[in-house]
N, C-alpha and C positions, 0 to 999 in steps of 0.2 A: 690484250693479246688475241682474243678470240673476235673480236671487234678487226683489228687489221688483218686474222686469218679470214676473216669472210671476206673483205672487199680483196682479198687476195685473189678467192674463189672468183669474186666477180670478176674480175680484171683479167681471166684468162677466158671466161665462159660467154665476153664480149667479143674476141677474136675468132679467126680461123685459124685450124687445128687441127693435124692428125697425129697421130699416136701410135705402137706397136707396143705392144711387152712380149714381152716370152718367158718364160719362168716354171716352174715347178710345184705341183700341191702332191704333200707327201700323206699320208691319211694312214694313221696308227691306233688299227683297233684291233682290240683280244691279242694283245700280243704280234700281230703281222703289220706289217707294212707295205703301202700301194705308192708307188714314186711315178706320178703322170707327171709329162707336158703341158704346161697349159698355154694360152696365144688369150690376148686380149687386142683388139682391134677397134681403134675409134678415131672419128674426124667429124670437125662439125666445120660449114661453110659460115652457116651465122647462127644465131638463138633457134632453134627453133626445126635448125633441118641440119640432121646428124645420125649419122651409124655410128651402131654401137654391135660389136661382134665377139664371140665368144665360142674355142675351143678347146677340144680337151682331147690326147690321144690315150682310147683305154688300152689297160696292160690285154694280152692274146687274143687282138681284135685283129680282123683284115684291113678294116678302119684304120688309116696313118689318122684322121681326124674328125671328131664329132663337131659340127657346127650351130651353131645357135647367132642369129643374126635378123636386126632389126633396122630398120631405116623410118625416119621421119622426114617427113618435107609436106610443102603445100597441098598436096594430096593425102595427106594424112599416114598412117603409121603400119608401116608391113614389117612382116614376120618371116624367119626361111626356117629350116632346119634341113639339114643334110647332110653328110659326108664323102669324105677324100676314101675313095676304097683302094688296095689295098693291086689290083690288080691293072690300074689306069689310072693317072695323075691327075685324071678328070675328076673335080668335085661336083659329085651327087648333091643337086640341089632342090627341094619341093617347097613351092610356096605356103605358106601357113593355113592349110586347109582348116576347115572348120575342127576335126575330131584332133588335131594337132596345136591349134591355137592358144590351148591353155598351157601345151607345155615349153611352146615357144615364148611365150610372155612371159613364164615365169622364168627362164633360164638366160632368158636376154632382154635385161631392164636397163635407162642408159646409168653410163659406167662414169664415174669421173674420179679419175686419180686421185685430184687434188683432193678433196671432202674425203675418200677411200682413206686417207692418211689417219682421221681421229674418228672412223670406225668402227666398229665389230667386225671380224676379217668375215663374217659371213656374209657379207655381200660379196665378196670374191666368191665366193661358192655359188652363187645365185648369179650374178654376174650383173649385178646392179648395186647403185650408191644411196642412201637415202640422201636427199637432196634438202633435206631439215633439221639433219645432222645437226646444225649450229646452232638454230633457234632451241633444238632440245635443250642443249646443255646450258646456255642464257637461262633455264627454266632452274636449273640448280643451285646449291648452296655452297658458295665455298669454306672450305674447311681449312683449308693450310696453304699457304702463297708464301714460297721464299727462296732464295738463290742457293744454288748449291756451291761448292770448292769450285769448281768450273766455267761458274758464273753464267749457269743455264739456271733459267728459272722454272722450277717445280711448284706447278698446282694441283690442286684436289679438293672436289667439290663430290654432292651426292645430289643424284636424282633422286624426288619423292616418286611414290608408286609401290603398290601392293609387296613387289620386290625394290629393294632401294640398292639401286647402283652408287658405285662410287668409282669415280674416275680419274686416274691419275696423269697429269698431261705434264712434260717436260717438251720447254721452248728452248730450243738450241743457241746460243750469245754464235757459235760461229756458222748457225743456220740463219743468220737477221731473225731471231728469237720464233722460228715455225716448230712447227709442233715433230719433234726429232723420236722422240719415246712413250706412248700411249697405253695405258693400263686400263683395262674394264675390270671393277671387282663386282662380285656380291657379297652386300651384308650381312652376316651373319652373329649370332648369339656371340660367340669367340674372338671378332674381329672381322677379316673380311677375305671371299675364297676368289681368287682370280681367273677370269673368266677368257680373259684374253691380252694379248699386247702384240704390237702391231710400230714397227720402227721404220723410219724414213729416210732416206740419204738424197736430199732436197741439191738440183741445179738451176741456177739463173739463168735466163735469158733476156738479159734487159734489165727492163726491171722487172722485167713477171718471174714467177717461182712457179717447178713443177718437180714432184717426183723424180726421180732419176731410177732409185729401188725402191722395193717395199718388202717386208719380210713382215711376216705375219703367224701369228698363232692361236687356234683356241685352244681351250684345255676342257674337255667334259669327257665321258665315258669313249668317244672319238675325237682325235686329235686330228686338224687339221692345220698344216703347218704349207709359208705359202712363200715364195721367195720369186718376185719377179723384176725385172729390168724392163723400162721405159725407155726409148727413143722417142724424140718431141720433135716436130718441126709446127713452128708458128707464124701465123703474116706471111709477111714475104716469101719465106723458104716454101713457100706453096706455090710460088711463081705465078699466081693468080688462077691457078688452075680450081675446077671443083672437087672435090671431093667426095660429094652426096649427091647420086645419081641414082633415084629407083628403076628410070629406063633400064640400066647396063646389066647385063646378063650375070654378071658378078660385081655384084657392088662393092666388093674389099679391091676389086683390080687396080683402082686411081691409087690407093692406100698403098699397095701393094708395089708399083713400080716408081709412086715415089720412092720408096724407103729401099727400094732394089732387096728386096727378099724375098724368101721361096716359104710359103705355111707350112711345105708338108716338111714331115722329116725324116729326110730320107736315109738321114745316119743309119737309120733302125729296119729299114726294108732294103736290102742291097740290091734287089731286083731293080728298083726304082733311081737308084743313082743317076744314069744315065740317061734317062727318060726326058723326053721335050714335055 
């Protein structure tokens, strides 16, 4: 199963591809609760040259949105950070200056859905995928392999390492058997304490598979809990347009009137409704 979830991976990371999510991270700590926005934003033209973008609208900010946004292409890998303020619809945008470049790297790393699926949601938080995700878990041991009443099939294997994870992966029979329900534990003396889980609601295209939602949570002394909605267009539905343009003054724009949507949110600023 993890063997045809990778060339899954592969099979979409060969194509062209843009992407939008829009969704929510809720973050419940000492008893309070913070319910942001979040916008994930990604397109690749081919291997190799792709945006990857990343915002978040904070709670009593003049900021409708903080940006984090990276591009690749033959000229190698730039960085932005900036925002939508609060008094013009114009997004504030400053290239990845040197004294800014570590924070722009670390908050927009590229993103892919597909591998985000049997995760740790804290790459949603970071706003990058680890991209070895799969070969890790091939390094594990499995423990239990077996069909449930619903005739989804339930694994569980453990990573070795200092702390020993154990991960529980549920292949969906009405997802073509993709990874629907994902459990990170740690082991401990008792059993084992869970660390996170992280569930799917997988749409075809073809034959390729990609996210449609993803709902997410970790569980430590702060919770973050993550529910976002994908729109895909692949191939063709690009009209053979590019996508990844470092020239253009905003590189989400191609992204953006593909998909005909607005970043900001203007529900939340009524000043703004009206606004070009």
């Amino acid at each position: 199963m993890l063997i045809d979830f990778d060339e899954r991976c592969e099979a979409i990371e060969k194509e062209a591809y843009a992407f939008v999510g829009f969704g929510r991270k809720v973050i419940l700590a000492r008893g309070n609760a913070h319910d942001l926005p979040v916008i994930y934003v990604g397109a690749q033209d081919r291997p190799g040259k792709r945006l990857d973008c990343f915002a978040v609208q904070p709670e009593g900010s003049y900021a409708i949105e903080l940006w984090r946004q990276r591009i690749a292409s033959e000229h190698g890998v730039k960085h932005r950070v900036g925002s939508t303020n609060a008094v013009s619809p114009r997004t504030i945008v400053e290239d990845g200056k040197q004294e800014k470049s570590k924070i722009a790297k670390h908050f927009t790393k590229p993103f892919y859905p597909v591998k985000q699926t049997i995760c740790m949601p804290h790459s949603f938080n970071a706003g990058g995928t680890k991209t070895d995700i799969v070969e890790r878990l091939f390094q594990g041991n499995i423990t239990k392999c077996s069909y449930d009443d619903n005739g989804d099939l339930v694994c569980s294997w453990e990573l070795p390492g200092k702390v020993v994870l154990v991960v529980t992966m549920t292949f969906g029979k009405k997802s073509n058997f993709l990874p629907t329900d994902v459990k990170w534990s740690r082991k401990i003396p008792s059993g084992t304490r869970l660390l996170s889980r992280t569930k799917t609601v997988w749409k075809h295209k073809g034959d390729l598979a990609i996210p449609e939602r993803i709902e997410a949570v970790t569980l430590s002394n702060i919770e973050l809990h993550y529910t976002v909605d994908f729109d895909w267009k692949i191939g063709r539905e690009l009209a053979g347009k590019s996508m990844v343009d470092p020239a253009l003054a905003d590189w989400r724009e191609p992204v953006r009137v593909l998909f005909d949507v607005d970043w900001q949110r203007r529900e939340n600023f009524p000043s703004l409704r009206d606004s070009n």
